[in-house]
TORMAR-652929 format. One record per residue: x, y, z of N, C-alpha, C in turn; residue in one letter. Coordinates in Angstrom, 1 decimal, padded with zeros to 4 digits. Example, Ala and Ser with C-alpha at 12.3 -4.5 7.8 and 13.67 -1.06 7.14 Angstrom:
BEGIN
(node (013.2 -005.7 007.8) (012.3 -004.5 007.8) (013.2 -003.3 007.8) "A")
(node (012.8 -002.2 007.1) (013.7 -001.1 007.1) (012.9 000.0 007.9) "S")
! end
This chain:
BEGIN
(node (044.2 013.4 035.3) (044.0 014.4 034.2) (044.4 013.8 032.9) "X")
(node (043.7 014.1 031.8) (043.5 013.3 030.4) (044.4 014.7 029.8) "X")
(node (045.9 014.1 029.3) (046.1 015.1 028.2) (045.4 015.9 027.2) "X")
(node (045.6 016.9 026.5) (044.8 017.4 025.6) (045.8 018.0 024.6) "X")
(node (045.2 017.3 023.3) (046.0 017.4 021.8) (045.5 018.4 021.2) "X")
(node (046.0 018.6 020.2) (045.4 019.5 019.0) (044.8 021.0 018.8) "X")
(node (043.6 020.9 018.3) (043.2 022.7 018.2) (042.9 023.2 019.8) "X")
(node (042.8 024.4 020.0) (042.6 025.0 021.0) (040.6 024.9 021.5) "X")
(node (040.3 025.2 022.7) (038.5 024.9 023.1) (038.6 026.4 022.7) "X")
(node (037.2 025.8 021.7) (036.4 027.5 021.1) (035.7 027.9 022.5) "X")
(node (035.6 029.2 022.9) (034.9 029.7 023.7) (033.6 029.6 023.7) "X")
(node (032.4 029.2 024.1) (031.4 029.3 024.4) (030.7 027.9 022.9) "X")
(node (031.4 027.0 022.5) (031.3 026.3 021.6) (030.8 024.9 022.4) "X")
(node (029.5 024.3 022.8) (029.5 023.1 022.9) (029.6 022.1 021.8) "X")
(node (030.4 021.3 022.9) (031.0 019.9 022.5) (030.2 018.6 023.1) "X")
(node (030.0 017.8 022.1) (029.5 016.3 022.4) (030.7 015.5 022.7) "X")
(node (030.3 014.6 024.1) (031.7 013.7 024.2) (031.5 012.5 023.7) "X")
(node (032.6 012.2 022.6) (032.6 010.7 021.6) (033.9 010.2 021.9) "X")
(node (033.4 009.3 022.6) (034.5 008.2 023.4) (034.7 006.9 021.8) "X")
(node (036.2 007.1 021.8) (036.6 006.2 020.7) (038.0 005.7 021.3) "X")
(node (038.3 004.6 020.1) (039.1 003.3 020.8) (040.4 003.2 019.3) "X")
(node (041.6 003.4 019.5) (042.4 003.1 018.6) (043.5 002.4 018.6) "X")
(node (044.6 001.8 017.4) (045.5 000.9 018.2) (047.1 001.7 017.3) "X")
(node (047.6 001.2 018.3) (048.8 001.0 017.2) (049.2 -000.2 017.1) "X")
(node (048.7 -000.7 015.7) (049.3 -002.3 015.6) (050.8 -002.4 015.1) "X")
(node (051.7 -003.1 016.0) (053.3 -002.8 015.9) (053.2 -005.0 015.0) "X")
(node (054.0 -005.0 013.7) (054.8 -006.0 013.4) (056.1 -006.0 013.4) "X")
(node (057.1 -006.4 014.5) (058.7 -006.6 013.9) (058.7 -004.9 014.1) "X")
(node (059.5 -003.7 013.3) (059.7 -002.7 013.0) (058.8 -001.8 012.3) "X")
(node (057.5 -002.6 011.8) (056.5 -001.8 011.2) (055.3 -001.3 011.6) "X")
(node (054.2 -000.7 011.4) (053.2 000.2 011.8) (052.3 -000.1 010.8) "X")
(node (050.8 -000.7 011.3) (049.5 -000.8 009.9) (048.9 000.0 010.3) "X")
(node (048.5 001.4 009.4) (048.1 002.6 009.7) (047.2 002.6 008.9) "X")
(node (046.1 003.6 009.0) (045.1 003.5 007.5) (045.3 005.2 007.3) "X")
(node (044.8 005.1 006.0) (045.0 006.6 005.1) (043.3 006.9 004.6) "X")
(node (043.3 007.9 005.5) (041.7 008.3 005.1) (041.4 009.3 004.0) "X")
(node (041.0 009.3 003.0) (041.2 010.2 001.9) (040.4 011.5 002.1) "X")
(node (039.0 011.6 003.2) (038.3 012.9 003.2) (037.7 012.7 004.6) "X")
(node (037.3 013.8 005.4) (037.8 015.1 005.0) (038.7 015.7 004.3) "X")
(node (039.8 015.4 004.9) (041.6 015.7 005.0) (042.2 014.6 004.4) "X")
(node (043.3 014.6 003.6) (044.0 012.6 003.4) (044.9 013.1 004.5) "X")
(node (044.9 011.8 004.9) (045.8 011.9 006.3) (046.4 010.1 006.8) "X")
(node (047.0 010.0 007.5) (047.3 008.8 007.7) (046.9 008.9 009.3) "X")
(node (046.3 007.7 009.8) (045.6 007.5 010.9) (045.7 006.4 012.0) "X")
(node (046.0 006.8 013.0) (045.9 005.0 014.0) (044.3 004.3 013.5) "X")
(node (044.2 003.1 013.4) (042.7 002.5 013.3) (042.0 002.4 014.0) "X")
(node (041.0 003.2 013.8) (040.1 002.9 014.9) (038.9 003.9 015.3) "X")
(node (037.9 004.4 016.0) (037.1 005.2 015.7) (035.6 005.1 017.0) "X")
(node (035.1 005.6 016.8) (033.8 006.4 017.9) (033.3 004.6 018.5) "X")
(node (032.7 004.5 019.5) (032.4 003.2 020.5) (030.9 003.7 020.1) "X")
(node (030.1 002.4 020.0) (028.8 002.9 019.4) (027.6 002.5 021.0) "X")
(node (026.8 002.9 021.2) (026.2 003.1 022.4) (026.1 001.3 022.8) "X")
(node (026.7 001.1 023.7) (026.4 -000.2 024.3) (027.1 -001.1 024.3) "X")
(node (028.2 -000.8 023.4) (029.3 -001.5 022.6) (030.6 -001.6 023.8) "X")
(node (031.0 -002.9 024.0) (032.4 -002.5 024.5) (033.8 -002.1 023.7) "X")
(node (034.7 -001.3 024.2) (035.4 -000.4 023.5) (036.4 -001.7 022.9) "X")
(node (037.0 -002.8 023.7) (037.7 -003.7 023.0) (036.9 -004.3 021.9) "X")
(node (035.6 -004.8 021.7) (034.8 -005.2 020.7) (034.7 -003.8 019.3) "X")
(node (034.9 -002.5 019.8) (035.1 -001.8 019.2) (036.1 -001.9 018.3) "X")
(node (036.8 -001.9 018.8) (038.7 -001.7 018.6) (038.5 -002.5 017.5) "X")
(node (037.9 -004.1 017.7) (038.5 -005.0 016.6) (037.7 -004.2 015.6) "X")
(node (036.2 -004.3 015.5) (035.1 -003.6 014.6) (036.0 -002.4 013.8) "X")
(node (036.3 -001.4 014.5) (037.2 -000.4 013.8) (038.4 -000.4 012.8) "X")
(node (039.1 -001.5 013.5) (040.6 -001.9 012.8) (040.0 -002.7 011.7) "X")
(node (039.4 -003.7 011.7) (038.4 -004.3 010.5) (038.1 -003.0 009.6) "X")
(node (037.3 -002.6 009.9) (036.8 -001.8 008.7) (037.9 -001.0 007.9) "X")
(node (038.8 -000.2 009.0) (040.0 000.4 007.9) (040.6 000.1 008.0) "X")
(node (041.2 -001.4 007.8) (042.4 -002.0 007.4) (041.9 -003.3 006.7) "X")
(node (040.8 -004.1 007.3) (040.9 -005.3 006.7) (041.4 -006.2 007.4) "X")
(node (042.1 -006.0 008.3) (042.5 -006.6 009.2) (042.3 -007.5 010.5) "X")
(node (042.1 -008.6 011.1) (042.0 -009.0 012.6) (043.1 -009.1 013.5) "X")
(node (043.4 -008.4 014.6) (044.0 -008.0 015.5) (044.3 -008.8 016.9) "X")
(node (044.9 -008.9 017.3) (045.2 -009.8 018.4) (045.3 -008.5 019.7) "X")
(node (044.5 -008.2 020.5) (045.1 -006.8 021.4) (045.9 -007.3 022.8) "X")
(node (046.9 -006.4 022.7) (047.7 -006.8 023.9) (047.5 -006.1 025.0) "X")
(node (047.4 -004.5 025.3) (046.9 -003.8 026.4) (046.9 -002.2 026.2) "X")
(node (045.7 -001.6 027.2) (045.4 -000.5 026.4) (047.2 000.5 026.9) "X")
(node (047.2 001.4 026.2) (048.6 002.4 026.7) (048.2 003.6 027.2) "X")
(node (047.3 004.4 027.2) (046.5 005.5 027.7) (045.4 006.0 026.9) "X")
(node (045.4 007.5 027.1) (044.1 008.0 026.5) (044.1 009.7 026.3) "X")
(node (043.4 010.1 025.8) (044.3 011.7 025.1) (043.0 012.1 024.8) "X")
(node (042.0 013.8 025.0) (041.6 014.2 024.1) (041.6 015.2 023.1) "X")
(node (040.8 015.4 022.4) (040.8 016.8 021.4) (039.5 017.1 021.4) "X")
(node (039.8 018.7 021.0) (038.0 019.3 020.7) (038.3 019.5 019.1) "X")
(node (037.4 018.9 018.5) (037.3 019.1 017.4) (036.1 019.4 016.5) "X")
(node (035.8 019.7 015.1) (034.9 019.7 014.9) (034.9 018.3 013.5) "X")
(node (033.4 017.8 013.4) (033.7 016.3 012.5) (032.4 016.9 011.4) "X")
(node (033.1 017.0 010.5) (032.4 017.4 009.5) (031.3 016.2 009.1) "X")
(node (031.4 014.8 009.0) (031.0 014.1 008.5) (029.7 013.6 009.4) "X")
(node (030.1 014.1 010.2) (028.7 014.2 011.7) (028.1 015.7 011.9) "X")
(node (028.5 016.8 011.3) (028.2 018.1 011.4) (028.6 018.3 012.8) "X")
(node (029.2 018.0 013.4) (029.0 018.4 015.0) (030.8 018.5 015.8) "X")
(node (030.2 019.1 017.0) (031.8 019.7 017.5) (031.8 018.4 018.6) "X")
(node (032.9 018.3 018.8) (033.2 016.8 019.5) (034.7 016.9 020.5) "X")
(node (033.9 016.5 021.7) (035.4 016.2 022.6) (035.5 014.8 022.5) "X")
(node (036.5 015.0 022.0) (037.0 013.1 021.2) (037.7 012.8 022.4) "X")
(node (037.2 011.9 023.1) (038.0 011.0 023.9) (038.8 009.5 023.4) "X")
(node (039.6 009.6 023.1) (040.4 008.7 022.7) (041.3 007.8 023.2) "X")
(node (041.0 006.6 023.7) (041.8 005.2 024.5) (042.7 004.4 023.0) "X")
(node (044.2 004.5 023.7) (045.0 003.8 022.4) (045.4 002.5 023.2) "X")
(node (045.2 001.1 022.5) (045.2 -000.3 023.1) (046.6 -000.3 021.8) "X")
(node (047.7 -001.3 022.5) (048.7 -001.6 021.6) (048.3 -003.2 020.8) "X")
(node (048.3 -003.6 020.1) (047.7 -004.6 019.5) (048.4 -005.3 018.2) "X")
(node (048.7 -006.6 017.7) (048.9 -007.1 016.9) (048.3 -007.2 015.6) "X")
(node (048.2 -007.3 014.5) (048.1 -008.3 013.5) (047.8 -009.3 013.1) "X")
(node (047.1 -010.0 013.2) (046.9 -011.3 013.0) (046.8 -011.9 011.7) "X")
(node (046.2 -011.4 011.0) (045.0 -011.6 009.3) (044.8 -010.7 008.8) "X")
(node (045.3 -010.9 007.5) (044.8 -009.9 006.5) (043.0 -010.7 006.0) "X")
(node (042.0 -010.2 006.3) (041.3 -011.0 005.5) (040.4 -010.4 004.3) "X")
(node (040.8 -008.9 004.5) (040.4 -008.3 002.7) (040.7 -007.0 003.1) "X")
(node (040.2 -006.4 002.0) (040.6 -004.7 002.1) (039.5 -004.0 002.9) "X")
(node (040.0 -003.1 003.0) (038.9 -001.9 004.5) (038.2 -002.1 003.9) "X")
(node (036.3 -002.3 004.8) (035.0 -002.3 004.1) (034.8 -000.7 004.2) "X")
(node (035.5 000.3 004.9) (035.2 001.8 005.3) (035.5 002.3 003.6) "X")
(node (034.4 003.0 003.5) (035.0 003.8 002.2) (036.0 004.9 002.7) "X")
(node (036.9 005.1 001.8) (038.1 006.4 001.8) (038.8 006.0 002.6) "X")
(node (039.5 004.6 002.9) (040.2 003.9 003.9) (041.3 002.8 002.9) "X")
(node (041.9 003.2 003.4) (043.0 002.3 002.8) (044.7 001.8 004.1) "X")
(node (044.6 000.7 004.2) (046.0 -000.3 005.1) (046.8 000.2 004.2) "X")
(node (047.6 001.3 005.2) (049.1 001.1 004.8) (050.4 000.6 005.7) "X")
(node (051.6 000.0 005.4) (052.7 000.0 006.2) (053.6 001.0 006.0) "X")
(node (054.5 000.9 007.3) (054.8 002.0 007.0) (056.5 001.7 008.7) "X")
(node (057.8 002.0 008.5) (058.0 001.6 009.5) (057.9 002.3 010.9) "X")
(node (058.0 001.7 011.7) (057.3 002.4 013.0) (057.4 003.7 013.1) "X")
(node (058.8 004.4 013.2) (059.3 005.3 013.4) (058.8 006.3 012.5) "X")
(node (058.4 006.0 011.1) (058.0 007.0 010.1) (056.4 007.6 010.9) "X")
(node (056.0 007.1 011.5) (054.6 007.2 012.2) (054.9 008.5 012.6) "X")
(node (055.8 008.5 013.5) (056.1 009.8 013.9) (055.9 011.0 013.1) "X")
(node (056.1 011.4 012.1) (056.0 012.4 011.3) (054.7 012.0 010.2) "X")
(node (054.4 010.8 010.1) (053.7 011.0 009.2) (051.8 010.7 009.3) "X")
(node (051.4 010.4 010.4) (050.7 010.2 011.2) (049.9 011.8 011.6) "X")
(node (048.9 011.8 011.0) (048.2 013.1 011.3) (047.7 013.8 012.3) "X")
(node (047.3 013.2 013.6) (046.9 013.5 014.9) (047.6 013.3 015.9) "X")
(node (048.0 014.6 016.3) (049.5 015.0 017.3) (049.1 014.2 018.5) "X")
(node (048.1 013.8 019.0) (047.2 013.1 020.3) (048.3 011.2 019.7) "X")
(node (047.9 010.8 018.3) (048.4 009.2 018.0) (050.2 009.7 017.7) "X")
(node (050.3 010.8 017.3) (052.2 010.6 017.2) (052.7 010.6 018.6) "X")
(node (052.1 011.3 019.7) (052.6 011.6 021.0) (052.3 009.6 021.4) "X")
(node (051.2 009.2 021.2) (051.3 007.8 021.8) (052.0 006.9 021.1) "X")
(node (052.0 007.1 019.5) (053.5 006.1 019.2) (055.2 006.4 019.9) "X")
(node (055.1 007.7 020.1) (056.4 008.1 021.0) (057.0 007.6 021.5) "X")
(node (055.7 007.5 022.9) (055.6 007.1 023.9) (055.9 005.8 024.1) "X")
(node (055.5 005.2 023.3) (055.4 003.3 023.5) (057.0 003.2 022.5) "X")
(node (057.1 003.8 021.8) (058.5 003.4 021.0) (059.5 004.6 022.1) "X")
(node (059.3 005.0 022.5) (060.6 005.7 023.5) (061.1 006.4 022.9) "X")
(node (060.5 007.6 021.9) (060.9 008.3 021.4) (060.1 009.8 021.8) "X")
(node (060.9 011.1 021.9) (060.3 012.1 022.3) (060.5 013.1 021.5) "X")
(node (059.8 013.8 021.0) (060.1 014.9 020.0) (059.3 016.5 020.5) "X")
! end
């Protein structure tokens, strides 16, 4: 059984399932998070929806590229968590299935090509509170050994 994060299932509300791939990239004591300015500004693990055909590792890098800028070294996935949500920017209600791979940093090699995306650091531990989706604070927890 796949945990489940966030808002509560609307009753009688169909959901599309969008399987997406995210990381926590750990340096030394820090966290490269991206800050998405809309919908919501929020700070975010990198990473995002697996496109039909695509492998989710091939994803992962594709994702973290785009909102960070970044190339990634991945070390192994840590689990997987979902939410029902609704995504405005797709108009549609969504059981987000979400796999978190723990992953390095490798290269900065420019800024996010995602519009409303921005690489921030940030240290690990701040993730915890500052990190907008209770599904990515519960997996930084977890891998940092912290429980709240």
């Amino acid at each position: 059984m796949i945990r489940r994060y966030g808002e509560p299932l609307k009753q009688g509300q169909r959901y599309k399932r969008r399987p997406g791939v995210y990381a926590i990239l750990l340096d030394g004591g820090h966290l490269l998070a991206t800050h998405q300015a809309e919908p919501v500004p929020e700070y975010q693990l990198p990473g995002g929806g697996i496109d039909p055909g695509e492998h989710p590792v091939a994803a992962l890098h594709r994702e973290v590229f785009e909102e960070t800028g970044w190339r990634v070294a991945v070390e192994r996935r840590l689990g997987a968590y979902r939410r029902f949500t609704y995504m405005p920017e797709y108009d549609m209600w969504a059981e987000k299935l979400c796999t978190v791979y723990l992953a390095r940093p490798v290269r900065r090699l420019g800024p996010p090509s995602e519009a409303g995306h921005s690489a921030v650091w940030m240290p690990a531990e701040a993730g915890l509170d500052l990190l907008g989706g209770e599904g990515d604070r519960a997996m930084l927890g977890r891998l940092l050994g912290i429980r709240r």
